[in-house]
KETILUM-906885 format. One record per residue: residue in three letters; chain; x, y, z of N, C-alpha, C in turn. Coordinates in nm, 2 decimals. Example, Ala and Ser with C-alpha at 12.3 -4.5 7.8 and 13.67 -1.06 7.14 Angstrom:
<atoms>
+--------+--------+--------+--------+--------+--------+--------+--------+--------+--------+--------+
: residu : chaine :   n_xx :   n_yy :   n_zz :  ca_xx :  ca_yy :  ca_zz :   c_xx :   c_yy :   c_zz :
+--------+--------+--------+--------+--------+--------+--------+--------+--------+--------+--------+
:    ala :      A :   1.32 :  -0.57 :   0.78 :   1.23 :  -0.45 :   0.78 :   1.32 :  -0.33 :   0.78 :
:    ser :      A :   1.28 :  -0.22 :   0.71 :   1.37 :  -0.11 :   0.71 :   1.29 :   0.00 :   0.79 :
+--------+--------+--------+--------+--------+--------+--------+--------+--------+--------+--------+
</atoms>
This chain:
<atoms>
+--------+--------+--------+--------+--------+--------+--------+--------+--------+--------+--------+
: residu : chaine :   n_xx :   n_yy :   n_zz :  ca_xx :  ca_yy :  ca_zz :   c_xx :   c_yy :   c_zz :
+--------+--------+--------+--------+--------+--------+--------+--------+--------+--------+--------+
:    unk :      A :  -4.56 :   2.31 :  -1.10 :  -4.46 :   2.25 :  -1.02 :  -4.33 :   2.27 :  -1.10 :
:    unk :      A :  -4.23 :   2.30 :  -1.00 :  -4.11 :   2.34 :  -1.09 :  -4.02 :   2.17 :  -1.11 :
:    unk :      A :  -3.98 :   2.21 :  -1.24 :  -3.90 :   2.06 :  -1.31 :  -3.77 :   2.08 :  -1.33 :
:    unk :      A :  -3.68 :   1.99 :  -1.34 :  -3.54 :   1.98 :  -1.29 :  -3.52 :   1.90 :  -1.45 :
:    unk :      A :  -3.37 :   1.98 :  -1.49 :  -3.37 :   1.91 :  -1.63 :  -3.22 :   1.89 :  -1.67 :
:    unk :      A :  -3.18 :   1.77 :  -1.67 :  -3.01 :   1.73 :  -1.69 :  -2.98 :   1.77 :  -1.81 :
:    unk :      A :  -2.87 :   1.78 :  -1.80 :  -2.81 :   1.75 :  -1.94 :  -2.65 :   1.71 :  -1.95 :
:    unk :      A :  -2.59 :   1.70 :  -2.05 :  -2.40 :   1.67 :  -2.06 :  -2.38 :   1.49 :  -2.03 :
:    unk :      A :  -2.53 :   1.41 :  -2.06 :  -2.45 :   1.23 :  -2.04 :  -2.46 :   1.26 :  -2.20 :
:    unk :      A :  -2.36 :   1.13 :  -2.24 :  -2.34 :   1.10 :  -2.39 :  -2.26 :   1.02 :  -2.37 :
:    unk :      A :  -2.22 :   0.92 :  -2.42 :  -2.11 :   0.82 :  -2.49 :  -1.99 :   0.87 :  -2.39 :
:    unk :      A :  -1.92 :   0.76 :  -2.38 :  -1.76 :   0.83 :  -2.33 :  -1.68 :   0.69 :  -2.29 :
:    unk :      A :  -1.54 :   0.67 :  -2.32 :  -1.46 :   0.58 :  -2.29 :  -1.44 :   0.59 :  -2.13 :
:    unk :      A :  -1.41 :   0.45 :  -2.13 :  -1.33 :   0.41 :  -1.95 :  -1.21 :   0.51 :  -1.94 :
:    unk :      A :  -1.24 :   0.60 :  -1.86 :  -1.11 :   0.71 :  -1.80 :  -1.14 :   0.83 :  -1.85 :
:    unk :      A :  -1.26 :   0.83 :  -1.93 :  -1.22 :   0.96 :  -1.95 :  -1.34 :   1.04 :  -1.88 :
:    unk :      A :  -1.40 :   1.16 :  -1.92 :  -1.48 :   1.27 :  -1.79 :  -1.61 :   1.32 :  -1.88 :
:    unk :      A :  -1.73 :   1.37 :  -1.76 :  -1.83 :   1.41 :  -1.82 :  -1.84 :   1.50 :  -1.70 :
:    unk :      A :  -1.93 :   1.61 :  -1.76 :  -1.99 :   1.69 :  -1.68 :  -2.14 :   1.68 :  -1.70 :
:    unk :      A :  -2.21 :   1.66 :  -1.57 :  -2.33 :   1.65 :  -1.59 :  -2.39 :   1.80 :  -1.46 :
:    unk :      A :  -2.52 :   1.84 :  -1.57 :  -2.55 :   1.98 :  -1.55 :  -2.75 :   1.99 :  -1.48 :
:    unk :      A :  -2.77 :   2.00 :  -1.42 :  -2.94 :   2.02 :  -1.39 :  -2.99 :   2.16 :  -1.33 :
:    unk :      A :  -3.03 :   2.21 :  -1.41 :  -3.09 :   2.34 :  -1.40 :  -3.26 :   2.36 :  -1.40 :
:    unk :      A :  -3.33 :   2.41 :  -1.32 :  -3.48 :   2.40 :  -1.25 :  -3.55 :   2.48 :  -1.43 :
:    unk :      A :  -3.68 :   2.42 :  -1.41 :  -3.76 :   2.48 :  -1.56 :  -3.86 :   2.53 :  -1.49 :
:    unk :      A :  -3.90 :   2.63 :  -1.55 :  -4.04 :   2.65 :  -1.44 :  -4.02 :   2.80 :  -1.37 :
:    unk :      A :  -4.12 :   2.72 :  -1.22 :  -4.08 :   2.85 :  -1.11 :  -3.97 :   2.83 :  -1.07 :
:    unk :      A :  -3.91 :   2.95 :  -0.96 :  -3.83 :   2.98 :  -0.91 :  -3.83 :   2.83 :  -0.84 :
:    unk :      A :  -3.70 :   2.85 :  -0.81 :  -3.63 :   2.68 :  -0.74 :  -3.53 :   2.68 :  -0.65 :
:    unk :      A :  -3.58 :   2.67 :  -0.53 :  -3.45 :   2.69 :  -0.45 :  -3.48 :   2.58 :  -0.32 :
:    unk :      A :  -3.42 :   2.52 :  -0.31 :  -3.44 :   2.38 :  -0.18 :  -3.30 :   2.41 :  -0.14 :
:    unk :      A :  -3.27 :   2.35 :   0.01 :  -3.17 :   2.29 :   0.09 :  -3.12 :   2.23 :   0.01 :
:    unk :      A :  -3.16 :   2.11 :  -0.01 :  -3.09 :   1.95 :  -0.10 :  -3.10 :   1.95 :  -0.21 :
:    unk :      A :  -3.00 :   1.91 :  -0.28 :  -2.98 :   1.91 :  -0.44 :  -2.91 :   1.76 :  -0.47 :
:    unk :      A :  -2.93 :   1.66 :  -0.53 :  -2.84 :   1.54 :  -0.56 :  -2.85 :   1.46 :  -0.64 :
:    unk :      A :  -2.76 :   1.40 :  -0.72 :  -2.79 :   1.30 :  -0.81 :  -2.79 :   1.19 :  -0.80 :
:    unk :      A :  -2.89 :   1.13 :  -0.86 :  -2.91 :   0.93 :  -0.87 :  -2.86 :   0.91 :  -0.99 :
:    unk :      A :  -2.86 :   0.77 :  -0.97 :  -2.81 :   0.70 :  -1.10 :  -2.95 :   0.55 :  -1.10 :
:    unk :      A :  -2.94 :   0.51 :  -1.21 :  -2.98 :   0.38 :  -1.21 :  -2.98 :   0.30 :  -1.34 :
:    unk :      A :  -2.91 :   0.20 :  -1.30 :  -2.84 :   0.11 :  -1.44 :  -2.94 :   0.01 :  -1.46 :
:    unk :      A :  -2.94 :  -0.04 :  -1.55 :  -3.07 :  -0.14 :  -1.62 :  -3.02 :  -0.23 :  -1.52 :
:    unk :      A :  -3.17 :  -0.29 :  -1.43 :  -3.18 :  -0.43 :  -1.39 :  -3.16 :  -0.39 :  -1.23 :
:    unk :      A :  -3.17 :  -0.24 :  -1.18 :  -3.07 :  -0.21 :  -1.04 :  -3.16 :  -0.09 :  -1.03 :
:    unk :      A :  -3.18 :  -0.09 :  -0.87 :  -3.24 :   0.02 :  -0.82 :  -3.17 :   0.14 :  -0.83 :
:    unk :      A :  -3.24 :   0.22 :  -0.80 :  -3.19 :   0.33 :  -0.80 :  -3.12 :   0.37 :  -0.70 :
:    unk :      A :  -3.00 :   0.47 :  -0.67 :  -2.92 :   0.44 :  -0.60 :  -2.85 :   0.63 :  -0.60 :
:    unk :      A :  -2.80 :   0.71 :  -0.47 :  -2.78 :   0.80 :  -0.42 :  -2.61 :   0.80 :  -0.50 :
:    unk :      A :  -2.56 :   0.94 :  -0.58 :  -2.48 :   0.90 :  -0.62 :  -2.39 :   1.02 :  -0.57 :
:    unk :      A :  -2.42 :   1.13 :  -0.54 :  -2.39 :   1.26 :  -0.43 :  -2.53 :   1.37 :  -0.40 :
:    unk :      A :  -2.49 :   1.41 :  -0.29 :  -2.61 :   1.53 :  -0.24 :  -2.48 :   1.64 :  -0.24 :
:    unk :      A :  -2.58 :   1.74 :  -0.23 :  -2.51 :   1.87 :  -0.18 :  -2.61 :   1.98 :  -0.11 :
:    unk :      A :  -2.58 :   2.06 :  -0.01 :  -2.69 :   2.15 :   0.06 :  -2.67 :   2.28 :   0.01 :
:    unk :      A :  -2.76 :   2.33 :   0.04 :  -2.71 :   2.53 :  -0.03 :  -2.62 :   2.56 :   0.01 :
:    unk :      A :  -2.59 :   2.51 :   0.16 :  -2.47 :   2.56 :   0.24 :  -2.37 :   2.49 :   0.16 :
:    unk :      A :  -2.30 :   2.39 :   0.07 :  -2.21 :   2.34 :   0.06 :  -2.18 :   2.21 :   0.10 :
:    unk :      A :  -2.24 :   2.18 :   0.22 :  -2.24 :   2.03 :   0.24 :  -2.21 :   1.93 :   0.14 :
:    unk :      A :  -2.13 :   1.86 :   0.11 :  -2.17 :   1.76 :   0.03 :  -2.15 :   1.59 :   0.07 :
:    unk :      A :  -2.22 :   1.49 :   0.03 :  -2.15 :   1.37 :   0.08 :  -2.16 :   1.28 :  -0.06 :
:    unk :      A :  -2.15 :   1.19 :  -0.06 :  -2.09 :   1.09 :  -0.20 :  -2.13 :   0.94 :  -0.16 :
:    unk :      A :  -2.17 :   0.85 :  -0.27 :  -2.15 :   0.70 :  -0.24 :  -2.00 :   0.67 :  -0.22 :
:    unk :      A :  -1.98 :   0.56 :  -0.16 :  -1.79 :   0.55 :  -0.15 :  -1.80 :   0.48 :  -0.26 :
:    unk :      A :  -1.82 :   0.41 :  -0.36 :  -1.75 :   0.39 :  -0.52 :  -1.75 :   0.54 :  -0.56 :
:    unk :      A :  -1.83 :   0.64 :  -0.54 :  -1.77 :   0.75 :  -0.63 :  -1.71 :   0.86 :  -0.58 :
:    unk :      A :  -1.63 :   0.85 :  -0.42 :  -1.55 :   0.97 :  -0.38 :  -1.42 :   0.93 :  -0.43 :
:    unk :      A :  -1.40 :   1.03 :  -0.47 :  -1.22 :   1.08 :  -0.53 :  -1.21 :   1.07 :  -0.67 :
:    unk :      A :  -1.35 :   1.03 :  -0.74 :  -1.33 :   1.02 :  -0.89 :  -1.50 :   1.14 :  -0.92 :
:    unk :      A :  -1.56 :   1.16 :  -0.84 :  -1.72 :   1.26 :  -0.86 :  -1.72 :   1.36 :  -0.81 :
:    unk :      A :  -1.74 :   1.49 :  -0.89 :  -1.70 :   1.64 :  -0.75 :  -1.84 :   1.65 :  -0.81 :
:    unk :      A :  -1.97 :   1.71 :  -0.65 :  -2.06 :   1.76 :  -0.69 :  -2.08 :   1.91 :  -0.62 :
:    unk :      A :  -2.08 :   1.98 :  -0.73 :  -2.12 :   2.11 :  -0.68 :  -2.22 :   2.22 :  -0.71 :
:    unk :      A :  -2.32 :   2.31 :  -0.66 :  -2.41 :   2.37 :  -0.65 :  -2.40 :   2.55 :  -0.69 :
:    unk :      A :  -2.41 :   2.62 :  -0.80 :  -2.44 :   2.75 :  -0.81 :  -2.56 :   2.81 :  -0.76 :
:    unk :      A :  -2.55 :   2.83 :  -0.65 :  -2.69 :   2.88 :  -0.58 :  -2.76 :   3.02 :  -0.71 :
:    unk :      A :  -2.66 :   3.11 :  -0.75 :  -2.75 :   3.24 :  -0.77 :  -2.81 :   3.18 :  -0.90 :
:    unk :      A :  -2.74 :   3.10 :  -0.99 :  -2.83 :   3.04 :  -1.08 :  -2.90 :   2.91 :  -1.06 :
:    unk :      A :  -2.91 :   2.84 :  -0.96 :  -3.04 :   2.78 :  -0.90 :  -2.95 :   2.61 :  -1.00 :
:    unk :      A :  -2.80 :   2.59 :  -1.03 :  -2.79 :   2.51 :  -1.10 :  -2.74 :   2.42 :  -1.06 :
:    unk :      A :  -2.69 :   2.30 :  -1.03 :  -2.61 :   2.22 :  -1.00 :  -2.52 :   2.14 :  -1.11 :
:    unk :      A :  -2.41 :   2.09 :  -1.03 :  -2.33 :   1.99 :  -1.12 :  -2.29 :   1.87 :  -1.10 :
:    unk :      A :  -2.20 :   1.80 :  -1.20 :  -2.16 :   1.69 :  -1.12 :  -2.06 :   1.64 :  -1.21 :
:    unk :      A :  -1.93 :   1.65 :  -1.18 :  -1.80 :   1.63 :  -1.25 :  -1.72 :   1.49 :  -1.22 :
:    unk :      A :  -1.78 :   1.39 :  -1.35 :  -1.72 :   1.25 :  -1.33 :  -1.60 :   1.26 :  -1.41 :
:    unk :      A :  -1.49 :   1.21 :  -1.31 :  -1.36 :   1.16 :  -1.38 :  -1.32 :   1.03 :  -1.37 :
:    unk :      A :  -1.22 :   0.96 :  -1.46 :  -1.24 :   0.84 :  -1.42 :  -1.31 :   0.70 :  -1.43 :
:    unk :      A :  -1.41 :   0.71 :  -1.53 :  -1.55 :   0.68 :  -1.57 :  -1.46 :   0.56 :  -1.59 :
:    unk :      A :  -1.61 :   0.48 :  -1.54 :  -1.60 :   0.30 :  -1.54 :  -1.72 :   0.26 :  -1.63 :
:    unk :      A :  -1.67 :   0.12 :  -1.71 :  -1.82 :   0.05 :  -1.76 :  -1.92 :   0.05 :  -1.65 :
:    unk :      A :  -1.86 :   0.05 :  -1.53 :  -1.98 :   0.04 :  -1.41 :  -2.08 :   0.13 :  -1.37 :
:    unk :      A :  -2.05 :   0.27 :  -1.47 :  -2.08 :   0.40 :  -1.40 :  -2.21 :   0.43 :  -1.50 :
:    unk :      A :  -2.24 :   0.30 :  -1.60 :  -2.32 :   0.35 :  -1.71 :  -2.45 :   0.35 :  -1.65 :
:    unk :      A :  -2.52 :   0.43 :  -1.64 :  -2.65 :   0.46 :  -1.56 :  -2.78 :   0.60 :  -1.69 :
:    unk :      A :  -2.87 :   0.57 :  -1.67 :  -2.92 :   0.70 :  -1.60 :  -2.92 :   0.78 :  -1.47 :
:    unk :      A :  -2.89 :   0.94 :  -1.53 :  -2.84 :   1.00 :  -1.39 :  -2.93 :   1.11 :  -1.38 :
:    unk :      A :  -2.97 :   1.10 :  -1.25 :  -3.10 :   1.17 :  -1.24 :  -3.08 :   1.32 :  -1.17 :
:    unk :      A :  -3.15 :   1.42 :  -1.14 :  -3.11 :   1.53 :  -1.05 :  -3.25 :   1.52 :  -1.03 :
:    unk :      A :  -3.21 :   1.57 :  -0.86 :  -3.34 :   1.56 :  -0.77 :  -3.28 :   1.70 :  -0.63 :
:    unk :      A :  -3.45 :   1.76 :  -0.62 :  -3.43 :   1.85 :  -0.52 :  -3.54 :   1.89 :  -0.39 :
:    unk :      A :  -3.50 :   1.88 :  -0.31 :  -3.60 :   1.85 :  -0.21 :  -3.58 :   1.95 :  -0.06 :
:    unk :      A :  -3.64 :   1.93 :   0.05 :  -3.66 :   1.95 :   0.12 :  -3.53 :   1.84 :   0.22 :
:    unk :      A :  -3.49 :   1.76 :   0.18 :  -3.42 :   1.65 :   0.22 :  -3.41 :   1.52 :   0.11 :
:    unk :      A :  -3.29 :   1.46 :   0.13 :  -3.27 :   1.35 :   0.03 :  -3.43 :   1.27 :   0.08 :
:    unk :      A :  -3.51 :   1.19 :   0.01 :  -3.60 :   1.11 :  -0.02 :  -3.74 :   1.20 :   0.02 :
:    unk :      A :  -3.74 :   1.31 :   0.01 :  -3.86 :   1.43 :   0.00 :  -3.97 :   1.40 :  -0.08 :
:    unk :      A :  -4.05 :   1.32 :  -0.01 :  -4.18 :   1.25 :  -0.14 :  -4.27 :   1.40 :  -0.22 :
:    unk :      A :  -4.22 :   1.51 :  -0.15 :  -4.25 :   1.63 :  -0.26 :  -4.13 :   1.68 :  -0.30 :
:    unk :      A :  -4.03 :   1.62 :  -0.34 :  -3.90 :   1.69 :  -0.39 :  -3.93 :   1.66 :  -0.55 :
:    unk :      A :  -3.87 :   1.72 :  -0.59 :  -3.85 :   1.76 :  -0.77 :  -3.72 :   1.62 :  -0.83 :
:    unk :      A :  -3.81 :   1.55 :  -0.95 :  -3.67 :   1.46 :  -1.03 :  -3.70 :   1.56 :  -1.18 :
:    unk :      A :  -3.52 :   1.50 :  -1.25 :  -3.56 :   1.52 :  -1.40 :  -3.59 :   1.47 :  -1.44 :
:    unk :      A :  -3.60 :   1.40 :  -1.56 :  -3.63 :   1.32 :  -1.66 :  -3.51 :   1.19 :  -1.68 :
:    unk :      A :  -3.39 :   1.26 :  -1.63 :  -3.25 :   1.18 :  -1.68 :  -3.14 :   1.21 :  -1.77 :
:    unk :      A :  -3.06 :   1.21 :  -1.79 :  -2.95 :   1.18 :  -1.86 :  -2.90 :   1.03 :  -1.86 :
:    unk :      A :  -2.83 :   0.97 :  -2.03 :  -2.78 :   0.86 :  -1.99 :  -2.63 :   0.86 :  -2.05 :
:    unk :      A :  -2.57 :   0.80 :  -1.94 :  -2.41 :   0.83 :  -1.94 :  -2.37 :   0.67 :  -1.97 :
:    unk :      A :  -2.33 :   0.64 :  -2.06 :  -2.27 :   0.54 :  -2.12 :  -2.14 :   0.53 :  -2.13 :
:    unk :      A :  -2.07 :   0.44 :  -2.05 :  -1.91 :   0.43 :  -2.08 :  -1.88 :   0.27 :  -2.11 :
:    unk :      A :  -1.81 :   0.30 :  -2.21 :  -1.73 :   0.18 :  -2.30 :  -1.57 :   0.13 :  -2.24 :
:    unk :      A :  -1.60 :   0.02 :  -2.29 :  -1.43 :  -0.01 :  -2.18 :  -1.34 :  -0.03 :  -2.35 :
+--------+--------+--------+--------+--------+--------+--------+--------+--------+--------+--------+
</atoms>
């Protein structure tokens, strides 16, 4: 089964930016939907942007106009560019890829955890 593997959370002050990166391990990987969760201690897990092969993208509304998420189809990679970063935004951030958002055969990573300090 192909595995999906984040990377780029680390430490970072209120305002400033991270780029978070998930690239497939494995076989070949190519789905419609590509998107990242988050989940902060004590809090479900929660949709933080999708994106489709085509480009589609949509966002939670706490994170449009501060989260660009975007997809390199020929390298099978996605991204997700936080600006703006809140103590609120400290989570584990997951990448997940599916047939559709909530694909009970869709692919998660492991996580990244993005920690912001005020």
């Amino acid at each position: 089964q192909a595995q999906l593997v984040e990377s780029g959370g680390g430490p970072v002050q209120a305002g400033g930016s991270l780029r978070l990166a998930c690239v497939p391990s494995g076989k070949i990987f190519r789905v419609p939907v590509m998107a990242w969760y988050r989940q902060a201690p004590g809090k479900q897990r929660e949709l933080v942007a999708g994106i489709t092969n085509g480009g589609r993208t949509n966002y939670a509304d706490s994170m449009k106009g501060r989260f660009t998420i975007s997809r390199d189809n020929r390298k099978n990679t996605m991204y997700l560019q936080m600006n703006s970063l809140k103590p609120e935004d400290t989570a584990v951030y997951y990448c997940y890829g599916g047939e559709v958002l909530g694909d009970p055969q869709g692919a998660w990573g492991q996580g990244t955890q993005v920690t912001v300090s005020s």
